[in-house]
C-alpha positions in Angstrom: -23.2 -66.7 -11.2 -23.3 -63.0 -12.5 -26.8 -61.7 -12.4 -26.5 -60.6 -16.0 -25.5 -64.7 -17.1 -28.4 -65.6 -15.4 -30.5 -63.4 -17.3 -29.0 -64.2 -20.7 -29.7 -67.6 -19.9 -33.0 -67.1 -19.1 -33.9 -65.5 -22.4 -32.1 -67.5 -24.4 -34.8 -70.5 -22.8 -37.8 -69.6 -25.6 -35.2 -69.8 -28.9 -34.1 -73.2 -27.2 -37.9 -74.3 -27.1 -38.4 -72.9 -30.7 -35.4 -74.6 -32.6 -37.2 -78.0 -30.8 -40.8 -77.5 -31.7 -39.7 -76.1 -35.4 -41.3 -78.0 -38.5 -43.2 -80.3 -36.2 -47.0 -80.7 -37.8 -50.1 -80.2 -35.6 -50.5 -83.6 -35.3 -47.2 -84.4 -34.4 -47.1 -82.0 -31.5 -50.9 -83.4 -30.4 -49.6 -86.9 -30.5 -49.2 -89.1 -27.1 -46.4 -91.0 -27.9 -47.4 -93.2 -24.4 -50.9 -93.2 -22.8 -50.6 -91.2 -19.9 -48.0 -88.7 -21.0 -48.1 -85.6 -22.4 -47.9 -84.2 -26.1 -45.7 -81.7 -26.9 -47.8 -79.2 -27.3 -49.0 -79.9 -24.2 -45.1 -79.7 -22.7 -45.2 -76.2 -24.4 -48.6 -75.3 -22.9 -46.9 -76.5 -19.6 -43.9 -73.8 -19.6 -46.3 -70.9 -21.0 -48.8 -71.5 -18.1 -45.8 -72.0 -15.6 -43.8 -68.5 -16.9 -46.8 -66.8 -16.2 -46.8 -67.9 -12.1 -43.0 -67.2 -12.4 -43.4 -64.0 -13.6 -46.0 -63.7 -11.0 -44.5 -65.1 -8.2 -41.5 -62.7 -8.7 -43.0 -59.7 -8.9 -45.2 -60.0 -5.4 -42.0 -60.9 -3.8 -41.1 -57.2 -5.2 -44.1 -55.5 -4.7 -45.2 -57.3 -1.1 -43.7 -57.8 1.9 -42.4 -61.6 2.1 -45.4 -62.7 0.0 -47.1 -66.3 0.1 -46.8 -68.2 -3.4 -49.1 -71.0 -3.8 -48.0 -74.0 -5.7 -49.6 -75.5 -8.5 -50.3 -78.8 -9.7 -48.9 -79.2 -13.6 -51.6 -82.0 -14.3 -54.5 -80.2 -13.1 -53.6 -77.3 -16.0 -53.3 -79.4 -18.4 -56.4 -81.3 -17.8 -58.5 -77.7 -17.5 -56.8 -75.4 -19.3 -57.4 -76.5 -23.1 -54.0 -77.4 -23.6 -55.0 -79.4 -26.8 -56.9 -76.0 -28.5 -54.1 -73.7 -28.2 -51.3 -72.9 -30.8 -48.3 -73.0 -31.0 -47.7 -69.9 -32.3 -49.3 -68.2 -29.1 -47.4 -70.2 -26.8 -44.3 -69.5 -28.1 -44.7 -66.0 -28.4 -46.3 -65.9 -24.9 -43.0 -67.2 -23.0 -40.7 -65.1 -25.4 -42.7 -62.0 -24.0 -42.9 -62.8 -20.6 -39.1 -63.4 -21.1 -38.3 -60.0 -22.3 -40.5 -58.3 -19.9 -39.3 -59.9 -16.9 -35.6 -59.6 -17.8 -35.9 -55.5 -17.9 -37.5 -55.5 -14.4 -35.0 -58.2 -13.4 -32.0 -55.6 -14.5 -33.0 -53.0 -12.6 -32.6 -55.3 -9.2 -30.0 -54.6 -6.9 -27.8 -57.5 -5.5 -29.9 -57.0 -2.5 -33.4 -57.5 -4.1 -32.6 -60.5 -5.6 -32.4 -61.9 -2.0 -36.1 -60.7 -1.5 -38.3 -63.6 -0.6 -41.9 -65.1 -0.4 -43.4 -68.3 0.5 -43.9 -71.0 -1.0 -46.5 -73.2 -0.1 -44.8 -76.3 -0.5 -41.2 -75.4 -0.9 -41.0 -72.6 2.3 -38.6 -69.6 1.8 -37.4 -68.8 -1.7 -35.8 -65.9 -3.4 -35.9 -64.2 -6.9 -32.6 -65.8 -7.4 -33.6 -69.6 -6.5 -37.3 -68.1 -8.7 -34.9 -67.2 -11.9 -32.6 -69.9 -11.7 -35.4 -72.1 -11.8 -37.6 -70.8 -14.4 -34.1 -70.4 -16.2 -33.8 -74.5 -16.1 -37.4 -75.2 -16.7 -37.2 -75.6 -20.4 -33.4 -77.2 -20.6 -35.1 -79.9 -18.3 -38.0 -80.6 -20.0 -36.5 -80.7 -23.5 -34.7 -83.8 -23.2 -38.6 -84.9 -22.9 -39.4 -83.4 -26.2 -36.6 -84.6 -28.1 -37.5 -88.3 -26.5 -41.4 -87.5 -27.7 -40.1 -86.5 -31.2 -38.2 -90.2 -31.9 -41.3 -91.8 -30.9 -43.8 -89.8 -33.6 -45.3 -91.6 -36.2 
């Protein structure tokens, strides 16, 4: 895949996420459809929190010399990070930014810096590419989630 499709895909992720989330109420996006799983908003707190260690991960495999990048646990955030207390709004316009901000530094990469690598701590070596491709997939994956939550709302 051309760098430039993979970054059109990538920012087309947060008006995907929108169109989803559009017209839902508060309490439909706070509502647990099955004990033990997540709300929606909670899905959407998931990719802004998750964006941000993207965006993170790929610029210290820029800025630093085969860099480690520490996993994180998803259930941990949402169980600290106030997932419940944050809007929508924010969220939405958190990923969009992040989004737009990463794609200018990602279209300034050579073919060659896209091969840069880190770390992980889990996964072992990974690139910008695999890092973009998928951040690209993370909302198209868990969308099919949303969609499922929204049949089951009251």
């Amino acid at each position: 895949m051309a760098f430039e499709d993979l970054i059109i895909r990538y920012l087309d992720g947060p008006s995907l996420l929108e169109a989803s989330v559009s017209g839902l109420s508060e309490d439909q996006l706070k509502t647990r459809c099955e004990p033990g799983k997540w709300s929606i908003l909670e899905v959407v707190c998931h990719f802004t929190d998750f964006e941000i260690v993207y965006a993170d991960r790929i610029k210290r495999i820029l800025a630093e010399d085969n860099p480690t990048l520490m996993s994180g646990d998803p259930d941990e955030y949402a169980k600290t990070l106030a997932y419940h207390d944050r809007s929508l709004t924010t969220e939405l316009a958190v990923i969009k930014t992040i989004r737009a901000h990463m794609a200018e530094i990602l279209r300034t990469l050579s073919s060659d810096q896209w091969e840069f690598t880190g770390t992980h701590s889990r996964d072992g070596q990974i690139s910008i590419q695999e890092l973009v491709e998928r951040i690209t997939g993370h909302i198209p994956h868990h969308l099919k989630f949303v969609e499922e939550k929204k049949k089951n709302l009251p």
